[in-house]
Each structure stands twice: as C-alpha cells, then as structure tokens.
C-alpha positions in Angstrom: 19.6 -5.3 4.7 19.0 -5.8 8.7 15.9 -5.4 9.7 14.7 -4.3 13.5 11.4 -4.7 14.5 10.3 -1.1 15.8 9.7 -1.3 19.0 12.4 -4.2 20.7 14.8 -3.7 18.1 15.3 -7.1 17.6 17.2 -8.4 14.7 15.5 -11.7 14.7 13.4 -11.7 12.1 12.3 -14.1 8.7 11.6 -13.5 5.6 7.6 -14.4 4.7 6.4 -14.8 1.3 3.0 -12.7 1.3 0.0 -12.8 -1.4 0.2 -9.8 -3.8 -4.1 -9.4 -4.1 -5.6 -8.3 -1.1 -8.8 -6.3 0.0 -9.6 -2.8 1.1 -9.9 -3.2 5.2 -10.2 0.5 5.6 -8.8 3.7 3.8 -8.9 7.4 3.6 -8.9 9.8 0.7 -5.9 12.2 1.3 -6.7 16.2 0.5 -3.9 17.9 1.6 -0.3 16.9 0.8 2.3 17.5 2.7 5.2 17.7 -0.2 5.8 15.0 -3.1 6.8 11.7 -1.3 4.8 9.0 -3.1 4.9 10.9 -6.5 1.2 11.8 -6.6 -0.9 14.9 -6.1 -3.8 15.0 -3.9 -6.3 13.2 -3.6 -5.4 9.8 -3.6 -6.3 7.1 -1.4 -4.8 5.7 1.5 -5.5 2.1 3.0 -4.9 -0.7 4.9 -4.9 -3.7 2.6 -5.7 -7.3 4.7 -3.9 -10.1 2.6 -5.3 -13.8 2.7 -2.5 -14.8 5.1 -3.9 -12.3 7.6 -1.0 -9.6 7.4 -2.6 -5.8 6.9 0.2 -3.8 4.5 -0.4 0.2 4.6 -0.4 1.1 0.8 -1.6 3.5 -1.2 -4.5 2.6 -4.1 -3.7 3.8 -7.7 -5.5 2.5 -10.7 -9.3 4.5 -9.9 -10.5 7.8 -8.7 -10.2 7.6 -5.0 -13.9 8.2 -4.7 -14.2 4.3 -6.2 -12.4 2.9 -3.3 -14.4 1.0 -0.4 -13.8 -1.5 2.2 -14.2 -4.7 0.7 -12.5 -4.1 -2.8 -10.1 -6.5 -4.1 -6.9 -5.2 -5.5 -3.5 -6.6 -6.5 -0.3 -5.5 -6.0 2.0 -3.1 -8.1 4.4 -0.6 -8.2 5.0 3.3 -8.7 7.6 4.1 -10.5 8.5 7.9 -8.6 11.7 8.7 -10.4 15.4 8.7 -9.2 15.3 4.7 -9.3 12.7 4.6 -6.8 9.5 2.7 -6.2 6.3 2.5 -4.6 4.5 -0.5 -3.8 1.1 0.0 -4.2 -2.3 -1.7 -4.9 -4.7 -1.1 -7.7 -8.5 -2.7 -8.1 -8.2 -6.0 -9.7 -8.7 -6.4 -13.4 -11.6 -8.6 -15.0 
C-alpha cells in the first residue's frame, strides 16, 4: 500500500511501531448517526487517544457505556469486527 501524507502528497513516509494502550485526551459521545460505518448504533464514544510515544490516534472507545469515558482513562487497543472481512481499530478501558 502507498501511503501520501494529506496535505503534500508525499510518498516519503516510514513505518513506526506505536504502543497499543493509550489514554483518553479528549472525546465526544456521538447521538446521532449518520448510517452504519463503524458497525455501532448511537451513542458511542468518540476520542482522541495520546499514546506514550506522543502520537494522538482518532478511535472510537468500545468496552463501557460512553457515559464512563473521561479524559484521562487508560485504554488498550482492539479491534471491531464490522462484517464483510472488515475491521475497526478501536480502544477499550484497560482490564485489571
């Protein structure tokens, strides 16, 4: 796959191993859907995750009521399983 950053289009770019736990930076709780894309049904949270090596990932949080998310959790990365051999990577709070 070639990659292009957005807005030069340049095709210089690495791969970077990134952390798969993160924490909650900021977030919203989606309402209103606008069709099926990610497989779930409103509400669900949205958020910015910032990972250890200072990278923020937009993501999705699964794995609580969206009212249980706030800035500061700790969650791991997973993945959504939304049918037609597609997935979602998402983050969930972090167990124990």
């Amino acid at each position: 796959m070639i990659l292009r950053l957005r807005y030069c289009s340049s095709e210089d770019v690495e791969e970077v191993a990134l952390s798969n736990r993160g924490k909650v930076w900021s977030y919203t709780i989606v309402y209103e859907g606008y069709g099926n894309l990610v497989g779930l049904t409103p509400p669900y949270a949205a958020a910015f995750v910032e990972l250890p090596e200072g990278a923020y990932v937009h993501s999705l949080i699964v794995g609580c009521n969206p009212e249980e998310v706030k800035v500061g959790m700790n969650v791991e990365s997973d993945f959504l399983d939304i049918g037609k051999q597609q997935v979602v990577y998402v983050f969930k709070p972090v167990s124990g």
